[in-house]
N, C-alpha and C positions, 0 to 999 in steps of 0.2 A: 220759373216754370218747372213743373216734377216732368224726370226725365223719364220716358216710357221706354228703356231700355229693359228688357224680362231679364240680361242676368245682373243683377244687382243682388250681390250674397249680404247676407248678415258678418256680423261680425265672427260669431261661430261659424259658421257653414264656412266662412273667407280661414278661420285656422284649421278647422278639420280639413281641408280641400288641402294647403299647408302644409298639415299631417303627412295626410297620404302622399303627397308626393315625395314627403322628404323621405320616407320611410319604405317607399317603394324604388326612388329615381337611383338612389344614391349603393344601396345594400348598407351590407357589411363593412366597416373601414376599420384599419389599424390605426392607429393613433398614439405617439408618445409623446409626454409634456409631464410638468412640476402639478404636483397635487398642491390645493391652497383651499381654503375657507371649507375645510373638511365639517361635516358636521352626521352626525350619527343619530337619528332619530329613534322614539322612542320603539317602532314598529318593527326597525333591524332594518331599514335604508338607508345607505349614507349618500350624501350629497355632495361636493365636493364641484369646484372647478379646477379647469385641465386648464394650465396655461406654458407660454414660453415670453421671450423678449419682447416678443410685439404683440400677441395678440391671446386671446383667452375664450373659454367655452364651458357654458358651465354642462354638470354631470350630475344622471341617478345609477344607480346601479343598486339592485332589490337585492332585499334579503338571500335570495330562493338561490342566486349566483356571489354573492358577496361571500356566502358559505362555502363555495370551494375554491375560493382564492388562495387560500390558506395564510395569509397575511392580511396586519390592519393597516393599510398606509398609514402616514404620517405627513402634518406637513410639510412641503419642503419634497418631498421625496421622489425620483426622477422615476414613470412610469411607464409601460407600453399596454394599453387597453384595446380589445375586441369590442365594438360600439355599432349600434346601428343609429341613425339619424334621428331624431322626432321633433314634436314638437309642444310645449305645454300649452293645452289650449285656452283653458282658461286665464292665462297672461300672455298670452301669444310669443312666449318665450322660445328659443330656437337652443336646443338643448340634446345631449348624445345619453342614449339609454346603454350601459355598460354590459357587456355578459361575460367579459372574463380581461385580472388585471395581474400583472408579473413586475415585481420591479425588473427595470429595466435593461438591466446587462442578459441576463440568461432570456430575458422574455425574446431580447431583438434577436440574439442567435436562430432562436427555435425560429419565430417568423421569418425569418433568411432560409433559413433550411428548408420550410413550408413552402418558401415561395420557389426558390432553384428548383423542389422536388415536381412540383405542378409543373415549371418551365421546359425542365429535362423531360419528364414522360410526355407531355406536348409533342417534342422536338423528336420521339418515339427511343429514345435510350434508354428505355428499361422494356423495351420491345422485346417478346422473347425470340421473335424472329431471327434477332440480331445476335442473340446468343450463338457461343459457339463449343461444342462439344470438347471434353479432355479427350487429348490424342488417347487411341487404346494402349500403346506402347513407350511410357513415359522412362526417358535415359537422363534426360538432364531438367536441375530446375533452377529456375533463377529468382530468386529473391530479392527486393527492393524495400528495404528498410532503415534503420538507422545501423549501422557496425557495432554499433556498443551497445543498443537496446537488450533488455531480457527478450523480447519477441523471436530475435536472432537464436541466441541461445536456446530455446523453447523449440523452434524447429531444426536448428542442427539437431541436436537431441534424440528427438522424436523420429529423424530420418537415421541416424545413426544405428537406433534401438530399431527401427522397424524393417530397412532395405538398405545397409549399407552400399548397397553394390549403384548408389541414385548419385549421381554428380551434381553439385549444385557450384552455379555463380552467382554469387553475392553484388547488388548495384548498391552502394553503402547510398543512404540519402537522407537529408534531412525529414526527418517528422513531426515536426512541434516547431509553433514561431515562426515568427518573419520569414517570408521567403521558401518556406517548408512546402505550400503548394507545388510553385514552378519545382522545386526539388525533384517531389516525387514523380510528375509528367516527365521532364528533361530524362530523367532516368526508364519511364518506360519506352521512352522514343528511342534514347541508344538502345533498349534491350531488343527492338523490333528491328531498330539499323543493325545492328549485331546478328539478328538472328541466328542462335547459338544455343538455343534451351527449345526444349516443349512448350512451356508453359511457365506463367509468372505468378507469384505468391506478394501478393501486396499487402502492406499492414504493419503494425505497431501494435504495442501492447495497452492496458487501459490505462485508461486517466479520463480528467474533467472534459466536456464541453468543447471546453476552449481547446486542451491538448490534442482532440484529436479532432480540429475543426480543419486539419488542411485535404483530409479526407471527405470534406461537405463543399469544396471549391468546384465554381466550373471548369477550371483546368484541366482538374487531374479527373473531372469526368469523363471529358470529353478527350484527353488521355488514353484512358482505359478503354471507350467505345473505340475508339479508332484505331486501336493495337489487332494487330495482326494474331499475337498470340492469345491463346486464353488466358484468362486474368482470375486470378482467385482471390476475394479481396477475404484479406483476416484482420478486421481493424478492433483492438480492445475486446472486452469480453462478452461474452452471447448475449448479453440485454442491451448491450453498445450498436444502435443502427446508422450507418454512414450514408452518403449519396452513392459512393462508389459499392458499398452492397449493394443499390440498386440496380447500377451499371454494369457492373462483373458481372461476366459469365456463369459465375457461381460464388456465392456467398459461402463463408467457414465462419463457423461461432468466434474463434479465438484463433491465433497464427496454428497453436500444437493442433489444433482440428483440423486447419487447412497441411500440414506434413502428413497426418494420418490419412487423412483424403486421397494424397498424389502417392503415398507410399503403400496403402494397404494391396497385398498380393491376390485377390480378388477375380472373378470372371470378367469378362466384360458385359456381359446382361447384367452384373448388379451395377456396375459404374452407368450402364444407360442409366437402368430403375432410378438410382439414386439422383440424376442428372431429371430425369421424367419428375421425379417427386418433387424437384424448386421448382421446374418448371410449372407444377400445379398449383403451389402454393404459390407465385409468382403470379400467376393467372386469377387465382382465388385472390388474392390481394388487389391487382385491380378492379379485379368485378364489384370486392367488394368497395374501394373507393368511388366506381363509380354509381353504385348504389346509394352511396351515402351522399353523391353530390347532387343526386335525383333526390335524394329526399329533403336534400336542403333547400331544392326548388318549392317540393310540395309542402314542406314546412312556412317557406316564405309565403305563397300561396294563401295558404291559413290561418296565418297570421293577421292577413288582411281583414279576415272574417270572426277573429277570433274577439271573443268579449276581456279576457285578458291587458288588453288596450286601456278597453274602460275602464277596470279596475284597477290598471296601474296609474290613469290619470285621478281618478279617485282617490287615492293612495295618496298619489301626491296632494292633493288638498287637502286631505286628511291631516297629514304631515304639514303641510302650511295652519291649518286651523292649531294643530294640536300646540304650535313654538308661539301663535300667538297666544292662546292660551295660558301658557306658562308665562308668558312677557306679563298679562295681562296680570294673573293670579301674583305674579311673582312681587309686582307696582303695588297690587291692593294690600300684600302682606306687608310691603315697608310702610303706607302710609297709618295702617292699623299699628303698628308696633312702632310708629313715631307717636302716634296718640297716646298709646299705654305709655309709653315713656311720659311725656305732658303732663297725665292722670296721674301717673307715679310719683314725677316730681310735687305735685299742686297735694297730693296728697302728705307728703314726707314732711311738708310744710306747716300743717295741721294733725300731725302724728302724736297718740298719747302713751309715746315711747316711756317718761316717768312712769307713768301708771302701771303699765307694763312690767316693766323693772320692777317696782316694789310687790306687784300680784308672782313675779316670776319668785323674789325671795319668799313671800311665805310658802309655794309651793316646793319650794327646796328644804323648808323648815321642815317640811308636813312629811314629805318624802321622807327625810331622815328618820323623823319619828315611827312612823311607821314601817321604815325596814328593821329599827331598833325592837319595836313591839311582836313584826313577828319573827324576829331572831329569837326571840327571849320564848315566843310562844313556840317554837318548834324545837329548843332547847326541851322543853316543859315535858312535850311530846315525847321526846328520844326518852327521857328520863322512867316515863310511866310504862313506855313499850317494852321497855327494858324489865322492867318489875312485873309487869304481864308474863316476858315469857319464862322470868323465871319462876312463877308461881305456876306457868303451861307445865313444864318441864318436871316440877317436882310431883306433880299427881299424874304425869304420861306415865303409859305402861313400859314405853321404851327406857326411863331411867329405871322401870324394877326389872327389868332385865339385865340391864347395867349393873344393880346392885348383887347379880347373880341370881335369879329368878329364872324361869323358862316356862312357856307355855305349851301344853301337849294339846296334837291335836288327832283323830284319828283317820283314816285313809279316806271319811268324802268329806275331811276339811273341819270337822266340828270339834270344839273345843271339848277338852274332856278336865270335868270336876267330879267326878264321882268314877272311882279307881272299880269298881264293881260294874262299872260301864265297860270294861276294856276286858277282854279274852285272852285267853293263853293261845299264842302264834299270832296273834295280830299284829298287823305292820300299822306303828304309827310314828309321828312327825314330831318332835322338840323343836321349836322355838328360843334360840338362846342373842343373847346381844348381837355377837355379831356370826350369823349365819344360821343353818337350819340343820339339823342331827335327824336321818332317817334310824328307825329303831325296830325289835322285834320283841314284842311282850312275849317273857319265858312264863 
């Protein structure tokens, strides 16, 4: 009995339906795993599955994004990808469409950083509410860095040359490696148990990622928020962004920027102004994040509707027709060029290679003779060319010149044979072998 149940989908309408939910339910996912059965199409798609110890998923990722990855994987190679879910409808394949890939040590940092920074501004720590003004009247400073670092030295320096008359206490702390987080928190807590300074200068000099990754901990975030004093962080150099710049009170490009900051001799409307000025950009920075996170709503949104889709599933079939193609082409050229082979052999078999052979030597005979004949005829040549020009030569006018001859001619060029032709004061021209004689008939 047919069942009269009205939703009974097709088998399309059952993967598109599929689709969209994968691709709406789930979003954006991070993803890290071994790249394997890589393969590069001829459109600039590579395809490729993601896998680990137990389990696998295969991958597209299009040209349009694969372009600014700035690396080719490889197989084998351990990765972290930005994916959103889909699904291939025409094989009803459950498959992750790529939009951005990093091998994996540097990629996983940055997504830790990305994700702490969304957690912390959640938790409102980069609130500017929470900020807290440099006292007007700064007598002492306290520093939290490593004792031996150049950052040290960059700010004694700085404060030496600019206010000596500033006291500073030094909290020596670790920066870098193991253990370097709890470091630099443990050390802001005694600066606040102590309280003994105005104000604290956090930071370390530049390095990699890694080096200065204990400044991206929630520690020493939550650290800095919770310090009594204000907090100036100066971590690496002004393209160097930490968690704790976002947390501080106020951000310094580089440690000698935050000395110049606490030590310049200034009014106190310019230290608000300059305090007003992060706070703006501070404010412009979230606005603008969150604009961008509105638009990744309405970008999602559009996506839904967008024909893009289609043509990426197109694409993909394209790319499936196009490898069978070459499979296909690839089969029909070996079995053609096993035949020629066949033909070749059944041929060689009945080959009139003698005949050949003995047609080849008279043509080598003929050859000889014939470079022989026209050696000898262009010898012939040379010979008569020769006797031409010196039969040229003896009747040109240039050997009776040679012989001491000269031909006169008069001022518009015309040769003069008759001396009755020519005037007393006239200017005329001699002609002699080698060169030409201006003259003046006396």
């Amino acid at each position: 009995m047919i069942s009269q149940n009205k939703n009974i989908y097709s088998v399309s309408s059952l993967n598109r339906a599929a689709k969209s939910l994968l691709e709406t339910g789930l979003g954006v996912v991070w993803l890290s795993g071994e790249i394997s059965n890589l393969t590069i199409a001829v459109s600039g798609h590579w395809y490729f599955t993601l896998k680990d110890h137990s389990a696998q998923v295969r991958c597209a990722m299009f040209k349009g994004n694969n372009r600014r990855s700035g690396f080719t994987p490889k197989h084998g190679q351990q990765v972290l990808v930005r994916a959103k879910l889909s699904l291939y409808e025409a094989r009803g394949d459950y498959q992750l469409i790529v939009e951005s890939m990093a091998p994996e040590g540097d990629g996983l940092l940055k997504q830790q950083f990305e994700a702490l920074k969304c957690q912390l501004a959640a938790e409102g720590l980069f609130s500017e509410s929470n900020k807290k003004p440099l006292p007007q009247i700064i007598k002492r400073i306290g520093i939290i860095t490593s004792s031996t670092g150049a950052a040290l030295h960059d700010i004694l320096s700085v404060l030496k040359r600019r206010d000596p008359r500033l006291q500073v206490i030094i909290y020596p702390s670790q920066v870098q490696g193991a253990g370097s987080a709890e470091s630099v928190a443990a050390q802001i807590q005694l600066a606040n148990a102590r309280n003994e300074c105005d104000l604290l200068i956090v930071g370390r000099g530049g390095g990699s990622l890694e080096d200065l990754w204990c400044f991206n901990e929630a520690v020493v975030a939550y650290a800095v928020f919770n310090s009594q004093l204000p907090v100036i962080s100066a971590v690496g150099h002004e393209i160097d962004v930490t968690i704790s710049d976002f947390v501080a009170d106020i951000r310094a490009a580089t440690p000698s920027a935050a000395a110049e900051l606490v030590s310049q001799n200034k009014a106190f409307v310019e230290t608000q102004l300059a305090a007003l000025s992060n706070r703006l950009k501070q404010a412009m920075s979230a606005d603008l994040q969150l604009k961008a996170h509105q638009q990744n709503l309405l970008k999602q949104k559009l996506l839904q509707h967008d024909p893009k889709h289609k043509l990426q599933q197109q694409s993909l079939q394209l790319d499936e027709l196009s490898l069978r193609l070459q499979h296909a082409v690839t089969r029909k050229l070996n079995q053609q060029s096993n035949y020629v082979q066949q033909l070749h052999s059944s041929l060689m078999q009945h080959s009139p290679a003698q005949t050949i052979n003995v047609e080849q030597q008279k043509q080598t005979q003929l050859k000889s003779r014939l470079q022989s004949a026209m050696l000898n005829k262009l010898k012939q040549s040379e010979t008569d060319l020769h006797s031409n020009i010196a039969q040229l030569n003896a009747v040109s006018p240039l050997a009776t010149l040679a012989r001491g001859y000269a031909i006169v001619k008069d001022k518009k060029g015309r040769v003069v044979t008759d001396a009755s032709t020519v005037k007393s004061d006239q200017q005329i021209s001699i002609r002699v072998d080698k060169g030409e004689i201006k003259a003046l008939v006396l």
